[in-house]
C-alpha distance (Angstrom), angle and dihedral (degrees) to the residues before:
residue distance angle dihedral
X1 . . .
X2 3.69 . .
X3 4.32 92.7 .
X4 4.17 85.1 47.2
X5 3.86 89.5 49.0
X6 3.69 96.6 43.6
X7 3.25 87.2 52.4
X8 3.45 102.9 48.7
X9 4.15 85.8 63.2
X10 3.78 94.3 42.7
X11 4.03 83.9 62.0
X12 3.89 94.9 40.1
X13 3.88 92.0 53.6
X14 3.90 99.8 42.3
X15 4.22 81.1 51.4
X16 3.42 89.9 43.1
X17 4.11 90.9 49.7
X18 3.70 89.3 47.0
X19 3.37 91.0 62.5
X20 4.18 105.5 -101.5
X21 3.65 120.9 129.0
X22 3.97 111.0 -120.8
X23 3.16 137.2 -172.0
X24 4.01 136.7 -165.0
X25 3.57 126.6 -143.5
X26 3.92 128.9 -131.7
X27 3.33 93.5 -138.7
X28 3.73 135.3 44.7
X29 4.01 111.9 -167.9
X30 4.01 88.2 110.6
X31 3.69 106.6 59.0
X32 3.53 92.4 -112.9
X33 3.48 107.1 127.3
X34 3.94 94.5 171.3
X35 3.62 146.9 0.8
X36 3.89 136.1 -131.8
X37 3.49 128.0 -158.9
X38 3.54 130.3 -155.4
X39 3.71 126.4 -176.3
X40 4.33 108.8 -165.6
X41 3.58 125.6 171.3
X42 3.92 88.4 -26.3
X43 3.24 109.0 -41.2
X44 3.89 129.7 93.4
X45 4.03 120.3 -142.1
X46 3.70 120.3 -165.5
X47 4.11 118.9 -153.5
X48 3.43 129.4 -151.4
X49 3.91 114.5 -122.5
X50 3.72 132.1 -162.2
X51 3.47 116.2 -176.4
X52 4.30 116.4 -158.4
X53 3.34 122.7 -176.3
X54 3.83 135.0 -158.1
X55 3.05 138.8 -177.8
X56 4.28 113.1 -140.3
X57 3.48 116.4 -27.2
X58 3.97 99.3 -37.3
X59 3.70 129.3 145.2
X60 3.11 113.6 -83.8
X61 4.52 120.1 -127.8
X62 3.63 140.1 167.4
X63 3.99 99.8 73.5
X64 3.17 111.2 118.6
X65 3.90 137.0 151.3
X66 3.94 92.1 35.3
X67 4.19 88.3 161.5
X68 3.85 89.7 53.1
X69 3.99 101.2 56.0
X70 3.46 123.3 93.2
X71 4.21 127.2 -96.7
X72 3.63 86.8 -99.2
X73 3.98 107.1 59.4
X74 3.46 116.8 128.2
X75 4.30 119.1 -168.4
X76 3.46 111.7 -160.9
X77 3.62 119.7 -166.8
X78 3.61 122.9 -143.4
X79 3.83 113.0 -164.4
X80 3.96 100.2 -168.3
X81 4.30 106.8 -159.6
X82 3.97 122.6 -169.8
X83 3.96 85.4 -151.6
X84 3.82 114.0 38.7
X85 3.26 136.9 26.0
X86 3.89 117.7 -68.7
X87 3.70 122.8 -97.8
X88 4.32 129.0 -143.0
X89 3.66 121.9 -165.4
X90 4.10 122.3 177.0
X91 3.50 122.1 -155.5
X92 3.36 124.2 -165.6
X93 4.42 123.8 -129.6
X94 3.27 88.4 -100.3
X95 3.72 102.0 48.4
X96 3.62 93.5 41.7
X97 4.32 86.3 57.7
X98 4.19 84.0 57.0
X99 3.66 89.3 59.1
X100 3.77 110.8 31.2
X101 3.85 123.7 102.2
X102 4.09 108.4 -131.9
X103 3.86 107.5 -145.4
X104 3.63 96.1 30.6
X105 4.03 130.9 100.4
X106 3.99 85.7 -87.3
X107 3.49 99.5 -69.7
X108 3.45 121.4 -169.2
X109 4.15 116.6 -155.9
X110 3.58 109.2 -149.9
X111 3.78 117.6 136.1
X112 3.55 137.6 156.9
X113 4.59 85.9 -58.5
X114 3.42 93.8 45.5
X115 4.58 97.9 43.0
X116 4.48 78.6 53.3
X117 3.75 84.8 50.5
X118 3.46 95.1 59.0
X119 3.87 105.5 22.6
X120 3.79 96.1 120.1
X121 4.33 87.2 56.4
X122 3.90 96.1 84.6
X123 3.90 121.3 143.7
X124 3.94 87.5 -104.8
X125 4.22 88.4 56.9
X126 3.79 86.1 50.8
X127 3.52 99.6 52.4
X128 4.18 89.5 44.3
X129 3.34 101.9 55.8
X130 3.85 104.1 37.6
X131 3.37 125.6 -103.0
X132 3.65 100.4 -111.9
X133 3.82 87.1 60.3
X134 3.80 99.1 63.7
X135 4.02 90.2 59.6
């Protein structure tokens, strides 16, 4: 619990260096580990944010009930290294359905194919090009 939590602030403060307002829940029985606000011509849009980390190159579990979360979830995936510097990837709902494994204990494929896939999705890419944009 200590790794997931960790990581959980390592994500909110690179958002919240990027420039994104985030906030942290007090509770945790959703799967929403944070929230991001954006305010555009107006109106303010809250995201959905589950946080998974892992440690090296390990499967990744826990996500489960992709179909039931909302249009704007956003997994990010914290890979946490002892030897190099640590990598984030985002995947939208959407692109977290094309590689989840129904049945299983919320199993996440994403391997060496699917990390080039989505190299260019890092927290900094987020933050650039406006939430909003990526849905």
């Amino acid at each position: 619990m200590r790794g997931g939590k960790s990581s959980e602030l390592i994500v909110a403060g690179q958002l919240l260096r990027l420039g994104l307002d985030v906030y942290l829940p007090c509770v945790d029985d959703q799967a929403i580990d944070l929230l991001i606000r954006v305010e555009s011509n107006g109106e303010v849009t809250h995201y959905d944010v589950q946080v998974k980390s892992v440690k090296g190159y390990n499967r990744i579990i826990g996500i489960r009930n992709i179909e039931n979360k909302g249009d704007r979830y956003i997994l990010i995936i914290h890979y946490r290294h002892e030897n190099k510097e640590d990598e984030f990837f985002y995947l939208t709902k959407n692109q977290v359905g094309q590689h989840h494994l129904p049945g299983s204990w919320g199993d996440l494929v994403f391997n060496t194919r699917e990390r080039s896939l989505y190299r260019e999705q890092t927290l900094t890419q987020l933050a650039g090009r406006g939430i909003p944009s990526v849905f």
